[in-house]
TITORVEX-748733 format. One line per field, with one value per residue (C-alpha): residue number from 1; x, y, z. Coordinates in nm, 4 decimals, decimal comma. Each point is the difference from the previous one (the first is absolute). Last residue first. Layout:
N
k: c(NUM ...)
east: c(X ...)
north: c(Y ...)
up: c(Z ...)
END
This chain:
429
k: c(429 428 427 426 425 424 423 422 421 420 419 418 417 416 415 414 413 412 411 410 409 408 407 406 405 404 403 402 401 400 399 398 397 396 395 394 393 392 391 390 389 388 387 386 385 384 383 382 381 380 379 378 377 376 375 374 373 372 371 370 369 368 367 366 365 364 363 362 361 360 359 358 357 356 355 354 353 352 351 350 349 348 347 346 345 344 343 342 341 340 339 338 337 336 335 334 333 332 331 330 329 328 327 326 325 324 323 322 321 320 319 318 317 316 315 314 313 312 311 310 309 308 307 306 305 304 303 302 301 300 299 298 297 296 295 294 293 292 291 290 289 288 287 286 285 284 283 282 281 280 279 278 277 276 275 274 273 272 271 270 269 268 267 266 265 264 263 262 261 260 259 258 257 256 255 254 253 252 251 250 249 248 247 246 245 244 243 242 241 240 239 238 237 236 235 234 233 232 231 230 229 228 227 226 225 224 223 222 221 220 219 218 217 216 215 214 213 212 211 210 209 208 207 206 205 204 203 202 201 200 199 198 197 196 195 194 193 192 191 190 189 188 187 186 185 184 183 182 181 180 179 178 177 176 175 174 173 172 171 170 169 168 167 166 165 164 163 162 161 160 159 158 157 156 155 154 153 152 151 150 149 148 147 146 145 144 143 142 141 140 139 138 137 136 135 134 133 132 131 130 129 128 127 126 125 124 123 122 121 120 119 118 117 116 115 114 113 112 111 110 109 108 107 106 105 104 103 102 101 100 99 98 97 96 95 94 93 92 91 90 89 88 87 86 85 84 83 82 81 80 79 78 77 76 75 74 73 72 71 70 69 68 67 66 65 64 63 62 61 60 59 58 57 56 55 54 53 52 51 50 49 48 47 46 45 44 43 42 41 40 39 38 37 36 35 34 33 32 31 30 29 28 27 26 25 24 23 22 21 20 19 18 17 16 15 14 13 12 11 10 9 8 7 6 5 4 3 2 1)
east: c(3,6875 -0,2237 -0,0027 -0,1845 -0,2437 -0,3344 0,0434 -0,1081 -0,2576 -0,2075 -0,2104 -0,1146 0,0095 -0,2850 -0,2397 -0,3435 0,0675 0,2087 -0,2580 -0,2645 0,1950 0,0713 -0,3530 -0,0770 0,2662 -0,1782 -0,3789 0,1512 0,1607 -0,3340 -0,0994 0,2599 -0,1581 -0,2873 0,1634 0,1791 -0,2656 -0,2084 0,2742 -0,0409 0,3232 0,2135 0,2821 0,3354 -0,2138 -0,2767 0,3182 0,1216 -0,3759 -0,0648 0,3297 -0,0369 -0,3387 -0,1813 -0,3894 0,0418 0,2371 0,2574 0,3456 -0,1981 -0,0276 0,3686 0,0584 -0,1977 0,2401 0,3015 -0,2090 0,0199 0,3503 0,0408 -0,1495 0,1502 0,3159 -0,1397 -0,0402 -0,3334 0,0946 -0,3601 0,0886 0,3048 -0,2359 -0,2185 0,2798 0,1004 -0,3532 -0,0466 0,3115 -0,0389 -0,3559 0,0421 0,3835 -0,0738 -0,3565 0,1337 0,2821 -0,2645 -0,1928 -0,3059 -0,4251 -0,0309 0,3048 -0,1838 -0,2515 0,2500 0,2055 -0,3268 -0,0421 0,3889 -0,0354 -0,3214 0,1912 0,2875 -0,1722 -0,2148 0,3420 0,1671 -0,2456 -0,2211 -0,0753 -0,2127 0,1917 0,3299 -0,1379 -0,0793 0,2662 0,2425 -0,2451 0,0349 0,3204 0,0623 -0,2473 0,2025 -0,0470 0,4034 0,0230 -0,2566 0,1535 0,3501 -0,1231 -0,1557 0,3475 0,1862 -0,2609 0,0588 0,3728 -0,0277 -0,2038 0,2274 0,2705 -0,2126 -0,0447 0,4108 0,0242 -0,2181 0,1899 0,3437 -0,0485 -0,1523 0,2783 0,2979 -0,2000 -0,0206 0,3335 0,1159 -0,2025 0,1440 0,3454 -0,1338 -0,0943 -0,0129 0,3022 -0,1860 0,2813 0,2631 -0,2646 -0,3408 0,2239 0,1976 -0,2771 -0,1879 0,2593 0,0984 -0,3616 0,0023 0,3202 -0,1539 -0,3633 0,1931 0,2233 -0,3459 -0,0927 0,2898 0,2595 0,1777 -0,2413 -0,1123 -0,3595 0,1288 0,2396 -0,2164 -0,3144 0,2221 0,2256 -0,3344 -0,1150 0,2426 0,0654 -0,3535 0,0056 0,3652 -0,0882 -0,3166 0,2205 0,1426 -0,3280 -0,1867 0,2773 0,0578 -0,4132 0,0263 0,2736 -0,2081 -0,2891 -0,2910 -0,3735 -0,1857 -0,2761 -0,3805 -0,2983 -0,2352 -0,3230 -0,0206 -0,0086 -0,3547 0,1187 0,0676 0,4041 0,0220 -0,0875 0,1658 0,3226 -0,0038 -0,1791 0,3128 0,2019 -0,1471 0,0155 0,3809 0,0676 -0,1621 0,2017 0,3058 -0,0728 -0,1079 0,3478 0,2150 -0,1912 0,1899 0,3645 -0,0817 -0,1700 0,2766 0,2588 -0,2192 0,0522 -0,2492 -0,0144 -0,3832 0,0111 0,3237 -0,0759 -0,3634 0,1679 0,2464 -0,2721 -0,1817 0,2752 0,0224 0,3618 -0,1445 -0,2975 -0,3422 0,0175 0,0395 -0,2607 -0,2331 0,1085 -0,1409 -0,3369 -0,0081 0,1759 -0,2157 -0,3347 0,0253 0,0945 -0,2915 -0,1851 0,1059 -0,0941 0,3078 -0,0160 0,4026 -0,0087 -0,1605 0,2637 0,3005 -0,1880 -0,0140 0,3259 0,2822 -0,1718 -0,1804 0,3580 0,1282 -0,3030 -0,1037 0,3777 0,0149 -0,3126 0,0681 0,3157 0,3104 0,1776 0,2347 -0,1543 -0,3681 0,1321 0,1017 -0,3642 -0,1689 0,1928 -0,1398 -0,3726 0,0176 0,1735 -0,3082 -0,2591 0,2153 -0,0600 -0,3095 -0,0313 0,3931 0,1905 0,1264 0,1696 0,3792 -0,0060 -0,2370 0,2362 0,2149 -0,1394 -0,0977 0,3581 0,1363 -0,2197 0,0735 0,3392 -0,0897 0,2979 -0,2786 -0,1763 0,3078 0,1424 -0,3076 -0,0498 0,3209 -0,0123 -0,3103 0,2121 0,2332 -0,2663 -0,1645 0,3384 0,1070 -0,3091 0,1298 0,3317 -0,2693 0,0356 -0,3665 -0,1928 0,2550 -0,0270 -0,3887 -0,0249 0,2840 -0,1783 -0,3274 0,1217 -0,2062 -0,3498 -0,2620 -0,3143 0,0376 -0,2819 -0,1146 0,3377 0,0254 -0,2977 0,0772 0,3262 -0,1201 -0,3005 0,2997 0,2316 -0,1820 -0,1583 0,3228 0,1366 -0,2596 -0,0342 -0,3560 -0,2717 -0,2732 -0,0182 0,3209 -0,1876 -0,3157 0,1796 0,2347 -0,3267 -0,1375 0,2992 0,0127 -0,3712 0,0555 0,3178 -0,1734 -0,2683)
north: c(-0,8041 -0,2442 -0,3479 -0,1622 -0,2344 0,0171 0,4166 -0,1721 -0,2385 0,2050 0,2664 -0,2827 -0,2658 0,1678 -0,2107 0,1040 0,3668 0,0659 -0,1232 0,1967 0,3415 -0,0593 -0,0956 0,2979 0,2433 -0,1557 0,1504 0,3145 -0,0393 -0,0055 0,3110 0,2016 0,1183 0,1428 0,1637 0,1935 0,0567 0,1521 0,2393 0,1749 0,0206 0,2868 -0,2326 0,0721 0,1340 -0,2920 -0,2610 0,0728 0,0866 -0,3992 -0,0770 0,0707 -0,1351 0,2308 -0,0972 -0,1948 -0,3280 -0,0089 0,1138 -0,2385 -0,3082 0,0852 -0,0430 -0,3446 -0,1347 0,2025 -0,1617 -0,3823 0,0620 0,1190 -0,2997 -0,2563 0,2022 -0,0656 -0,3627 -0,0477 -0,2101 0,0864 0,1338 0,1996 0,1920 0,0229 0,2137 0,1581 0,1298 0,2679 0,1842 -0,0680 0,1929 0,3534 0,0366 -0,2112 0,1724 0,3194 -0,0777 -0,1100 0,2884 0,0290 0,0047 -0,2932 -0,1908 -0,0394 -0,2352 -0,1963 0,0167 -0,2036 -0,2472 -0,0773 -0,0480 -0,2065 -0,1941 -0,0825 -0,0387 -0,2859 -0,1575 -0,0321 -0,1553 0,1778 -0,1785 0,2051 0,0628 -0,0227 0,3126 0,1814 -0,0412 0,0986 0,3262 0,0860 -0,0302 0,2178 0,2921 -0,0139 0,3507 0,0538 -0,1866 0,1986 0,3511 -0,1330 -0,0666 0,3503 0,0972 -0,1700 0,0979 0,3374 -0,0188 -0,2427 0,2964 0,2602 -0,2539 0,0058 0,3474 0,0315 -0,2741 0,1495 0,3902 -0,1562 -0,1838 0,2957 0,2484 -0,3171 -0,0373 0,4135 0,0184 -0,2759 0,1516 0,3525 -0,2153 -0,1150 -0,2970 -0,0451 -0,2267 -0,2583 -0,2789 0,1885 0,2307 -0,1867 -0,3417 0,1474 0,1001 -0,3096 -0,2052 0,1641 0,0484 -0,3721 -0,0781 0,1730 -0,1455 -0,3588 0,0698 0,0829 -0,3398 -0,1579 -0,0873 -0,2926 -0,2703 -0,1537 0,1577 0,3371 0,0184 -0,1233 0,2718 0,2904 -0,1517 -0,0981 0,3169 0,2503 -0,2579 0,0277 0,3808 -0,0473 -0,1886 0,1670 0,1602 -0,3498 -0,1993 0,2469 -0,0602 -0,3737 0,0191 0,1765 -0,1884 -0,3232 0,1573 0,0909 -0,1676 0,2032 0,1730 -0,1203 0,2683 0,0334 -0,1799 -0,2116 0,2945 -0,0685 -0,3257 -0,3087 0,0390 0,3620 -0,1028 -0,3567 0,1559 0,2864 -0,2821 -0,2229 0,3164 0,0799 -0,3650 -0,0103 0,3300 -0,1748 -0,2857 0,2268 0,1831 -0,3279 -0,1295 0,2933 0,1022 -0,2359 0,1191 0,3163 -0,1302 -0,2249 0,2984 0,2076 -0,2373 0,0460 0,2268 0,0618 0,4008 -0,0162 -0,2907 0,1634 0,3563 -0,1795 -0,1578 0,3181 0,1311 -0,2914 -0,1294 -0,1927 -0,1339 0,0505 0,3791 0,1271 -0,3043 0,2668 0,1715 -0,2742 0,0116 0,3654 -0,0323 -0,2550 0,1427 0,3026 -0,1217 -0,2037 0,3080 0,1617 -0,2306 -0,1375 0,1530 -0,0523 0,4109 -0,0741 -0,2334 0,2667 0,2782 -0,2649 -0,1966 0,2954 0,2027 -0,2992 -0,1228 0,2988 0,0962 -0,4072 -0,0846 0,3373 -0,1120 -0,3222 0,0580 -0,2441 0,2212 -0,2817 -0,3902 0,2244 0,1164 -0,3795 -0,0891 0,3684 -0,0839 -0,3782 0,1046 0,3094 -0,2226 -0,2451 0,2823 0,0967 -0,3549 -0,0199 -0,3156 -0,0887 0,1381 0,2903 -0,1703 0,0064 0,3317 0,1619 -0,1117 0,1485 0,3612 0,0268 -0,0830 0,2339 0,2553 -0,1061 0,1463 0,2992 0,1365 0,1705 -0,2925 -0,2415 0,2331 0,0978 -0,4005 -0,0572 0,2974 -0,1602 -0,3227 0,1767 0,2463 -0,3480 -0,2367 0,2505 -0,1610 -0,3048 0,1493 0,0803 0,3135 0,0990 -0,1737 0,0229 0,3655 -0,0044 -0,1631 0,1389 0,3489 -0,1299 -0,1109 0,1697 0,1284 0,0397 -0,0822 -0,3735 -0,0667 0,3274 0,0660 -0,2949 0,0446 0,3754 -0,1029 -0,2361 0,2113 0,3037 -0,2446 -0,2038 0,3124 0,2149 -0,2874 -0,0313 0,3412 0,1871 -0,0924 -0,0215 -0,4152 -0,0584 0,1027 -0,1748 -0,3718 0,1170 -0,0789 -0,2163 -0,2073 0,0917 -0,1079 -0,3327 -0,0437 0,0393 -0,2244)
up: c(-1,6260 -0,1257 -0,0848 -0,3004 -0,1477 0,3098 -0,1701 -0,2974 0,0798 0,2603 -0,1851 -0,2641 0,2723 0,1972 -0,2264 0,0911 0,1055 -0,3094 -0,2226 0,1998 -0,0008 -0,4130 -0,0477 0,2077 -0,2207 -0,3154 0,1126 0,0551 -0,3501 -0,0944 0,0981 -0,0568 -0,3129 0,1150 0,3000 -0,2866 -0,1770 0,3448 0,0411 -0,2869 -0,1991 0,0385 -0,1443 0,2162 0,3325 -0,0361 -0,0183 0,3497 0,1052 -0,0496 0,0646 0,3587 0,0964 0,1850 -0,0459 -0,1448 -0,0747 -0,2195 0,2734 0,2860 -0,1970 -0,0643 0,4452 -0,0545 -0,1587 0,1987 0,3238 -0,1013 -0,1043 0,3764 0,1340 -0,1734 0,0917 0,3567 -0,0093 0,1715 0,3482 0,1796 0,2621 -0,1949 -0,2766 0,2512 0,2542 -0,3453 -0,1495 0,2865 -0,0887 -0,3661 -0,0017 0,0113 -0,1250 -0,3573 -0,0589 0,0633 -0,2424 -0,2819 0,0134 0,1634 -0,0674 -0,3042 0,1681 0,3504 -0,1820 -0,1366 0,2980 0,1911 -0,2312 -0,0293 0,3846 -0,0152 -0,2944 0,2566 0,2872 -0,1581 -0,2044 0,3175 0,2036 0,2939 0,2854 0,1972 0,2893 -0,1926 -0,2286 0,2840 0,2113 -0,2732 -0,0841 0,3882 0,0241 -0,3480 0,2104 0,3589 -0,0108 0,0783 -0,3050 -0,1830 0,0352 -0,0218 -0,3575 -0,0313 0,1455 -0,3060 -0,2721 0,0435 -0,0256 -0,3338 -0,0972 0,0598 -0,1211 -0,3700 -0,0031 0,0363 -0,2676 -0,2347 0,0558 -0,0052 -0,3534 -0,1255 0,0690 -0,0873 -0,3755 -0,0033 0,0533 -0,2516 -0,2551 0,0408 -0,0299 -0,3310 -0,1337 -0,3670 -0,0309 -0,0837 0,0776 0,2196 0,2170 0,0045 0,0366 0,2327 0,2707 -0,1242 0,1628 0,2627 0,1449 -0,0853 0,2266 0,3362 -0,0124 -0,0766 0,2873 0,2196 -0,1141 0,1381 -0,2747 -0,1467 0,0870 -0,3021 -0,0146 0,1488 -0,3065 -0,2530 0,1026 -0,0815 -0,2580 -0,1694 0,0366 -0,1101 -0,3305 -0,1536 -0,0327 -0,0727 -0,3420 -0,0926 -0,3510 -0,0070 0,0190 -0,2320 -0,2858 0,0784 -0,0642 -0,2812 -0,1954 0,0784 -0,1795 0,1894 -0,0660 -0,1825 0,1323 0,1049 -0,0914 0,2951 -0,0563 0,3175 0,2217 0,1210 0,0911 -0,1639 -0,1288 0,2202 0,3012 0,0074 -0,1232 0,3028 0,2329 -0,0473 0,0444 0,3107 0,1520 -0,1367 0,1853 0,3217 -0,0019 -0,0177 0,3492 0,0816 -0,0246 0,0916 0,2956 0,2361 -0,1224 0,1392 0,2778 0,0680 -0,0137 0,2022 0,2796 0,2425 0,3006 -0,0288 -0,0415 -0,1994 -0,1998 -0,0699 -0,0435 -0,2438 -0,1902 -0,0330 -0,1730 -0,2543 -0,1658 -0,0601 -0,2753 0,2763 0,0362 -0,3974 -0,1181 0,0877 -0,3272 -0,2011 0,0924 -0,0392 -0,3130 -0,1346 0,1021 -0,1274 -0,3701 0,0044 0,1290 -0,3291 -0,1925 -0,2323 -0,3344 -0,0275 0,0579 0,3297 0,0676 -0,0920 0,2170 0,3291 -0,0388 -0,0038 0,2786 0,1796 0,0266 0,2064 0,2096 0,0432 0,0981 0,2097 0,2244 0,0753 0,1325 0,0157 -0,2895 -0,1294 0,0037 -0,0561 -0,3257 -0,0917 0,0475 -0,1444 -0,3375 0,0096 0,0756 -0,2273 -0,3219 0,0936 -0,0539 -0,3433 -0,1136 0,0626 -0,2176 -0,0246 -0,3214 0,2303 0,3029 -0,0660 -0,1355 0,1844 0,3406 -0,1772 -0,0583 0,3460 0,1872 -0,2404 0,1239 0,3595 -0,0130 -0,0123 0,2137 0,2144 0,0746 0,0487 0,2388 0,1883 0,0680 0,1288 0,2498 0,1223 0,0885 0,1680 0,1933 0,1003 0,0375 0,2818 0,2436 0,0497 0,2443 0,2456 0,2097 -0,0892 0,1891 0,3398 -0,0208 -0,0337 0,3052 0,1634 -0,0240 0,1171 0,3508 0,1483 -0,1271 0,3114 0,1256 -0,1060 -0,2104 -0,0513 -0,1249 -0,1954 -0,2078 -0,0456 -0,1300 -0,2047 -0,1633 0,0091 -0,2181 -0,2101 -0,1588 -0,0334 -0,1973 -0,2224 -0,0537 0,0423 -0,1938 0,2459 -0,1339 0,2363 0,3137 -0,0974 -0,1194 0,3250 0,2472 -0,2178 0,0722 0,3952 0,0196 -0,1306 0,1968 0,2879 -0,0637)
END
């Protein structure tokens, strides 16, 4: 019961408008105050969240994504994955899927893959004679891809939150962050061989000489991440490391291979980078005494006795959890969602022996329900500000890739080998 009235509680406080971060913080404060009468020992509190060595891979790993951006690198990226996929039905739809896939391997937002595929994709498919919605859909889908394929800032709040390996979360998305691309693209070809799209002229298929061309123009696009994700896979760097390296990394390949990236771009890149990750430690911050909030409330003992009371299994809690973020995703962002509930989650998690990279794959899945769905799904206003589309067509098209992110959550849910096979096939740093 308490619980229930402390999440409606922040659902109202955080649905005023005002910062996330400010929101968390005076509803916890206030919480704790009139809990204890007093504040103590808040400065070590948020002193101790923050000094945690984790926590440089997100301004690293941001810095990586700026670099790629602005070195437009990701045009390349575009134009070959066209290349290889344009003599498929919906071909260009498929292109989007497997551009937005390797996107999501460097920028680790949802948000910036849709922005800066939907760019390229969404004018080119419309030109095609793809619907516009289709082309809505596709990139939105496709952009939330950006959180589950590591490196994944919500990933590292989750490890961060939950003290568990980023690494194995990392490598843990991998796998159904791929199964899902091949569920969009199937629906991409499906869609457009028998649906409404089924009368869109088919190209040529590409000449060997234009694929090697396409493959070696794309060549370090491809390369940043597989170094990135090899090296933590066979051991020879933490995942922090790996943040560390692939800044490196796209730093020199925007400066010595494109060579259109200036020191004004660097700047900015370092000015942006520092402004998300100081937003994102306010929150973190916020988050922290919330979850000292509900310790010192007793709230996760009460949710373990709960659920042993009344015999709850694994796979129950587990889709009334899911349930319940679902719902929570169509009123907050996904980093709310991540610092709210994880601190109750864990005891559960632990009662009732749920891995918890199981668990945090589970989340991320659910976490790109939350960027599609209305009323404040990210991508949907991401791609509304590049198109000026109405809303509504944009919701429109999303739809069904809603209904592919669930079959994704369920698969994942019923056969927790997907999220757990590859990170079971290595050791980490």
């Amino acid at each position: 019961m308490q619980f229930a009235l402390i999440l409606v509680g922040l659902v109202v406080v955080l649905a005023t408008g005002v910062p996330v971060f400010a929101g968390l913080t005076l509803f916890a404060t206030a919480v704790l105050y009139a809990h204890e009468g007093h504040l103590g020992g808040l400065g070590d509190l948020v002193f101790g969240e923050l000094d945690t060595y984790l926590l440089v891979a997100i301004p690293l790993f941001t810095l990586m994504a700026q670099f790629m951006i602005r070195g437009k690198v990701v045009d390349d990226l575009f134009g070959a994955a066209h290349v290889l996929t344009r003599h498929l039905p919906g071909g260009l739809g498929v292109a989007t899927v497997a551009a937005c896939t390797v996107f999501a391997a460097i920028s680790g937002s949802s948000v910036a893959t849709a922005l800066t595929i939907g760019a390229a994709a969404i004018p080119l498919m419309i030109r095609y004679g793809y619907p516009a919605r289709v082309a809505y859909g596709v990139v939105a889908a496709g952009g939330t891809l950006g959180i589950l394929i590591p490196p994944s800032g919500p990933m590292v709040l989750y490890g961060v939150v939950s003290d568990t390996s980023i690494g194995a979360l990392f490598m843990a998305g991998v796998v159904p962050g791929l199964m899902l691309a091949v569920i969009f693209a199937v629906y991409c070809m499906s869609a457009a061989a028998f649906g409404s799209a089924g009368s869109l002229k088919r190209e040529p298929r590409a000449s060997w000489p234009e694929i090697a061309a396409a493959l070696r123009r794309s060549f370090w696009a491809l390369l940043l991440p597989l170094l990135v994700l090899g090296g933590m896979y066979f051991g020879v760097f933490t995942a922090t490391e790996a943040a560390a390296i692939g800044a490196l990394g796209a730093l020199a390949i925007a400066m010595l291979v494109y060579r259109n990236f200036t020191l004004a771009d660097l700047w900015r890149s370092a000015e942006d980078a520092a402004r998300n990750t100081a937003m994102l430690f306010m929150i973190l911050v916020a988050a922290a005494i919330l979850g000292n909030v509900l310790t010192k409330l007793r709230i996760p003992n009460q949710m373990v006795d709960a659920v042993l009371h009344y015999e709850v299994s694994q796979i129950g809690f587990l889709c009334a959890v899911m349930a319940l973020i679902f719902v929570l995703g169509m009123f907050l962002e996904t980093i709310s969602i991540i610092l709210i509930t994880t601190p109750v989650v864990l005891p559960v998690l632990t009662a009732l022996k749920i891995h918890p990279v199981w668990y945090g794959i589970l989340l991320t899945i659910n976490l790109e329900l939350a960027l599609i769905t209305p009323p404040v799904g990210m991508n949907l206003f991401a791609l509304k500000a590049i198109t000026r589309a109405p809303l509504r067509e944009i919701i429109v098209g999303v739809a069904p890739y809603v209904a592919l992110l669930i079959l994704g959550l369920a698969l994942v849910i019923g056969f927790p080998s997907i999220a757990l096979w590859l990170p079971g096939t290595m050791n980490f740093r």
